[in-house]
C-alpha positions in Angstrom: -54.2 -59.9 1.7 -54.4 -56.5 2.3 -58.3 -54.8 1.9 -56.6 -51.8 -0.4 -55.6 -54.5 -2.8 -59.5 -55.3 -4.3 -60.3 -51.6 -3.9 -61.6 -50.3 -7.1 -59.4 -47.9 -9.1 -60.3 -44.0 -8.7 -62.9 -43.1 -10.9 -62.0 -40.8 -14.2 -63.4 -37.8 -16.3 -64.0 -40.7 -19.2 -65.4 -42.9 -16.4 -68.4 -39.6 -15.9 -68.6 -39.3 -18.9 -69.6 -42.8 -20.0 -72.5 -42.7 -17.0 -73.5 -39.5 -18.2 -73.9 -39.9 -21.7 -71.6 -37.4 -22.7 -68.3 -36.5 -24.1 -65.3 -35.8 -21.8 -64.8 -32.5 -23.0 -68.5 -31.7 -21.8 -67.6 -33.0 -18.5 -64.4 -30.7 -17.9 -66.3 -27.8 -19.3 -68.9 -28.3 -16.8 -66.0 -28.5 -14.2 -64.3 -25.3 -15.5 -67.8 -23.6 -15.5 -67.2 -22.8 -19.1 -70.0 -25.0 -20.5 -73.4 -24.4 -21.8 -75.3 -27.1 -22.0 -79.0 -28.2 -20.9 -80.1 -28.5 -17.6 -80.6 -32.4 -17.7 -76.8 -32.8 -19.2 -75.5 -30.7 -16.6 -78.1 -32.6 -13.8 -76.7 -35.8 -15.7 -73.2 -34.8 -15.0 -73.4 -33.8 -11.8 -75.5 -37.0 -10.6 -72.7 -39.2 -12.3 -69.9 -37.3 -10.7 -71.5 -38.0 -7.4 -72.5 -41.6 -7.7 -69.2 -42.3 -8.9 -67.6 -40.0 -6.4 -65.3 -38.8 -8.5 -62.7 -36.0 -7.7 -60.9 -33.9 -10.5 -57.5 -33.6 -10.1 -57.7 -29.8 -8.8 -53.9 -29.7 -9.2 -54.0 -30.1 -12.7 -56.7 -27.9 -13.4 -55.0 -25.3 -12.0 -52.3 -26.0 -14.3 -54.3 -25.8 -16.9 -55.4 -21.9 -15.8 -51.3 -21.2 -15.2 -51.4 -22.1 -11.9 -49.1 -23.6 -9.3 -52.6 -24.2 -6.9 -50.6 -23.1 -3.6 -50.0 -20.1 -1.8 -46.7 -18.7 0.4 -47.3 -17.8 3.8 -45.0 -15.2 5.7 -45.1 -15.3 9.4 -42.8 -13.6 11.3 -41.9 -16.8 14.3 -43.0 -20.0 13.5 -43.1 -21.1 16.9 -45.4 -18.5 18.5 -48.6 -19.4 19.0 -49.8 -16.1 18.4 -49.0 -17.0 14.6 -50.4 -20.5 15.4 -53.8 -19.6 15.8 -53.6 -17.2 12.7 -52.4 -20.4 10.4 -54.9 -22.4 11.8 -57.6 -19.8 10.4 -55.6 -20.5 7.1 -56.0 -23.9 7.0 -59.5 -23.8 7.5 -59.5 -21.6 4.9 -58.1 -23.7 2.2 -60.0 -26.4 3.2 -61.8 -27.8 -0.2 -59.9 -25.1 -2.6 -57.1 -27.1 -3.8 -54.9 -24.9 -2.9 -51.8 -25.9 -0.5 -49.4 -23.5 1.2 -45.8 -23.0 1.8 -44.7 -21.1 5.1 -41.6 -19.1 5.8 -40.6 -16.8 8.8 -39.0 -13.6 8.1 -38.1 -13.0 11.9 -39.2 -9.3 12.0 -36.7 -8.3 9.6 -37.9 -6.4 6.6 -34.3 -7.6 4.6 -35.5 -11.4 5.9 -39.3 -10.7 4.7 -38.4 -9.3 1.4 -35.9 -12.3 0.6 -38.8 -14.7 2.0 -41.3 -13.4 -0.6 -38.6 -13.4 -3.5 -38.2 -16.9 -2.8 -41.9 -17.8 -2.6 -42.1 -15.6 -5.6 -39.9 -18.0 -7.9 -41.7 -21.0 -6.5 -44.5 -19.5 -8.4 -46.9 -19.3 -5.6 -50.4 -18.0 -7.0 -50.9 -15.2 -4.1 -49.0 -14.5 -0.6 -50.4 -13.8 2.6 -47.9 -11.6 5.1 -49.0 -11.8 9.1 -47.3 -8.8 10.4 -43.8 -7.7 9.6 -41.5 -4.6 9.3 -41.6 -4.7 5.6 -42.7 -1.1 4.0 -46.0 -0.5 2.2 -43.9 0.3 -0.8 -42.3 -3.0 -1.0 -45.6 -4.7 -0.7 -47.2 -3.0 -3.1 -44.2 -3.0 -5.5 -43.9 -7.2 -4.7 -48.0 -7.4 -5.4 -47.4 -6.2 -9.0 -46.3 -10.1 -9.6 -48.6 -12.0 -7.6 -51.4 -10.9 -5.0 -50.6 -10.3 -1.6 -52.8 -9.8 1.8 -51.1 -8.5 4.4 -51.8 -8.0 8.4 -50.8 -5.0 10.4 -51.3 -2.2 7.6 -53.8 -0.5 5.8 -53.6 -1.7 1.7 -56.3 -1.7 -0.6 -55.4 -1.9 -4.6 -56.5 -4.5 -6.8 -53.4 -7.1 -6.3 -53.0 -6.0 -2.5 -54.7 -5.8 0.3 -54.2 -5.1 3.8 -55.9 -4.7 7.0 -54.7 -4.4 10.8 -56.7 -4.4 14.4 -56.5 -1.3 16.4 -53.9 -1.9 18.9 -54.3 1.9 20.6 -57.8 1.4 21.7 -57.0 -2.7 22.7 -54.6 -1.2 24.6 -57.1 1.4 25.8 -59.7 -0.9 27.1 -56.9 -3.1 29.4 -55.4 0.3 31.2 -59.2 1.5 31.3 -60.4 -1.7 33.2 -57.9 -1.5 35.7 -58.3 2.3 36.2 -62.1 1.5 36.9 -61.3 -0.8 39.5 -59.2 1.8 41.2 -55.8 1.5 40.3 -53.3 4.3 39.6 -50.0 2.7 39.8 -50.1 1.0 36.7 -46.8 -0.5 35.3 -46.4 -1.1 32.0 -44.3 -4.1 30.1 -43.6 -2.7 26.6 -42.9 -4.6 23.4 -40.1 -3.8 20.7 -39.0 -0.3 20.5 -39.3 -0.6 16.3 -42.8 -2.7 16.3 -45.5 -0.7 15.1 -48.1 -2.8 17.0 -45.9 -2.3 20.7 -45.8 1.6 19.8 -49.6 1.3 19.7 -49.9 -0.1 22.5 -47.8 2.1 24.5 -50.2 5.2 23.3 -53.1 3.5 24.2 -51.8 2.9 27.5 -50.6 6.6 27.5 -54.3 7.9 26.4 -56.3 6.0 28.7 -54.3 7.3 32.1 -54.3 10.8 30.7 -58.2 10.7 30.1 -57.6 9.7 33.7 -55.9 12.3 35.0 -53.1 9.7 35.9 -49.8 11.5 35.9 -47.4 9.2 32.8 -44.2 7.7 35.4 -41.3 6.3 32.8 -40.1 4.7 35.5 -43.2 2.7 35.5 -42.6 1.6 31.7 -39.9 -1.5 31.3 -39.3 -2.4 27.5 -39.8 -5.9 26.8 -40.0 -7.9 23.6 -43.1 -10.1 23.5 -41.6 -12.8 25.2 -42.2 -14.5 28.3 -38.4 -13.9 29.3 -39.0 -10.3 28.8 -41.9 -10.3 30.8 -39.7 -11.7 33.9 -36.8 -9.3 32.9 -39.1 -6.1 32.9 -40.8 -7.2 36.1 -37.4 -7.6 38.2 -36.4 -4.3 36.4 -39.1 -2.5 38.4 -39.0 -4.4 41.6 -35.1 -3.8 41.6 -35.6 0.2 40.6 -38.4 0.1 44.0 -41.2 1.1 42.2 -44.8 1.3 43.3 -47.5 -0.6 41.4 -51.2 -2.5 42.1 -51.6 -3.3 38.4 -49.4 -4.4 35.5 -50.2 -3.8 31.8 -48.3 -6.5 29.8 -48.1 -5.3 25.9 -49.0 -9.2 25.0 -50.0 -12.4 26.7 -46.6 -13.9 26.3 -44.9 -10.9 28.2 -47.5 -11.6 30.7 -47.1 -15.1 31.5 -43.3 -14.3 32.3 -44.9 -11.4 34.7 -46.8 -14.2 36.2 -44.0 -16.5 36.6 -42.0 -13.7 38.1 -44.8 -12.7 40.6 -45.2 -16.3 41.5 -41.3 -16.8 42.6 -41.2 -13.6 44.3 -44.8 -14.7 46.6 -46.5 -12.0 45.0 -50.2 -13.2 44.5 -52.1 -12.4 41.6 -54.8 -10.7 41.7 -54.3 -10.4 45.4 -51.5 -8.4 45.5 -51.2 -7.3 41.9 -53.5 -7.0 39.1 -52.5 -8.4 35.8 -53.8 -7.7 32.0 -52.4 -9.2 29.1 -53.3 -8.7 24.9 -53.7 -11.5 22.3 -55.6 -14.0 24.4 -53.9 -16.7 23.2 -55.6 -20.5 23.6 -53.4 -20.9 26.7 -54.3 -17.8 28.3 -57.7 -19.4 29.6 -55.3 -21.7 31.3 -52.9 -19.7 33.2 -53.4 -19.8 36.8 -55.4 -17.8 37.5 -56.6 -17.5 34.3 -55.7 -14.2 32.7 -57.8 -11.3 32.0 -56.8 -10.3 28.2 -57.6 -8.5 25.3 -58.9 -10.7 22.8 -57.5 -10.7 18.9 -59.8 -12.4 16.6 -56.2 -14.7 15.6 -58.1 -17.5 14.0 -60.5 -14.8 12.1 -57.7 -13.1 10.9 -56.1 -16.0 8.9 -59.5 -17.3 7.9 -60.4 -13.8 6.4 -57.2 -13.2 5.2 -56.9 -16.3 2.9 -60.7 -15.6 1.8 -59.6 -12.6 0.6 -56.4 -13.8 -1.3 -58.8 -16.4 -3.2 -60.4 -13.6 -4.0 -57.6 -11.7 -5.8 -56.5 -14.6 -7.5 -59.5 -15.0 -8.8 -59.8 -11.2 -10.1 -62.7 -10.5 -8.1 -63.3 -7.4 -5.8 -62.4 -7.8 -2.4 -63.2 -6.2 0.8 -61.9 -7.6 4.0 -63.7 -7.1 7.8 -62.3 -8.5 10.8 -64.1 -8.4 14.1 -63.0 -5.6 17.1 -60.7 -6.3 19.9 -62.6 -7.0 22.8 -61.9 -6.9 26.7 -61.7 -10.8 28.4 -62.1 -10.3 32.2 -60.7 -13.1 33.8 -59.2 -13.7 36.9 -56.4 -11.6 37.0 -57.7 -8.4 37.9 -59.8 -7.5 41.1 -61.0 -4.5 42.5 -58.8 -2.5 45.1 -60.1 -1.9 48.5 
């Protein structure tokens, strides 16, 4: 017979309360935290609810307080792992609450995004947390006024929404910087999205750092991609057909710089030998590329982890203020010094 057949039945709020020597309703005040009682009922409680290992049914209790005990997550593509690591800081994050989330993908589409949080919205999620997106401030703040909502990429700060993003200029900054220091001047560029916020960013970081240079700004040295690794490839034979010139190759995220590598590879183009290579995220696989890539690192994991802190927070009604760490150059083996 199976073991699970003779296991004791889950232990219950009248079960504590019995061991205790108290009523029931003492026990769920002293759950709720709205009891006052004496320090040896509360000891007595607390004692029983360990020996017995007992676990209140969080989901009900939240029910209790009008809540659905889960929150909707809006990422913008579910299969990135740049939105991986992010969710993973999420998940750690809800560890232990008794909270549970629900994830959409709004695509980069602000129409997509707004439909996505009016359907997590009538699900009766208790808070949403946005990673990126192209929806407006307004909208946000205008969707917060029903439940709270932390975003990523954009500054908020109200008492239903808040919002906090990295800064992609001086990330951007520090990769065309390192590569300047190690004597390159021919550095190509592999842009994201023409409408992302984040890739425009990017771009004037790489714009500021060869000015502060006294680099001369070639278009012809910029090739739009669209943070994808087919991109990356696509931009790259875009410059090689178009003859241009280039030690160096700026790629506006990791992704767009794996396809670089890939192109560089099937054209016998070694890197760092030949051509020196940065990317921006550092994604987990980024430590594994070969070489392994020199990167600027996005605290990912951080930002999901903070981000659900702080919608616990709001829920909750208390005051929030959210810190994430700085971007941060990860030299690697992609870059080397010209001779």
């Amino acid at each position: 017979m199976n073991d699970s057949a003779h296991a004791a039945p889950p232990s219950t709020l009248l079960d504590v309360a019995r061991q205790a020597g108290v009523s029931p309703s003492t026990v769920s005040r002293i759950l709720n935290g709205t009891a006052r009682v004496s320090d040896d009922k509360r000891d007595a409680v607390l004692a029983a609810i360990a020996h017995m290992k007992f676990a209140p049914n969080q989901m009900a209790q939240g029910l209790k307080k009008g809540r659905s005990m889960t929150i909707g997550i809006v990422v913008q593509d579910i299969s990135s792992p740049f939105f991986d690591e992010s969710l993973r800081g999420v998940d750690d994050g809800l560890k232990d609450t008794g909270y549970a989330s629900v994830i959409v993908s709004g695509h980069w589409n602000a129409q997509e995004e707004a439909d996505r949080i009016r359907l997590l919205l009538a699900r009766k999620v208790d808070g949403i947390i946005l990673l990126s997106g192209r929806i407006s401030d307004e909208s946000v703040l205008d969707f917060s006024q029903q439940r709270p909502i932390v975003s990523t990429g954009r500054l908020l700060a109200t008492k239903s929404a808040i919002g906090f993003k990295l800064d992609n200029e001086y990330g951007a900054y520090l990769a065309v910087r390192h590569l300047i220091e190690l004597g390159h001047r021919r550095i190509a560029f592999v842009a994201g999205p023409a409408n992302n916020t984040d890739a425009a960013e990017r771009l004037t970081g790489y714009q500021r750092a060869l000015r502060e240079a006294d680099i001369a700004i070639d278009p012809k040295l910029m090739a739009e991609g669209d943070f994808h690794e087919a991109s990356g490839m696509l931009a790259m034979n875009h410059l090689f057909d178009t003859q241009q010139q280039f030690s160096a190759v700026f790629a506006a995220n990791d992704l767009s710089a794996y396809g670089v590598r890939l192109c560089l590879y099937r054209k016998g183009i070694r890197v760092p030998d030949d051509i020196s290579l940065v990317g921006f995220d550092d994604l987990p696989g980024s430590s594994y590329t070969t070489p392994p890539l020199t990167t600027i690192h996005q605290p990912l994991y951080d930002i999901g982890r903070i981000a659900t802190e702080a919608l616990l927070g709001l829920i909750n009604g208390e005051a929030v203020q959210a810190a994430i760490p700085p971007l941060e150059l990860i030299v690697r083996e992609t870059t080397r010094r010209i001779r």
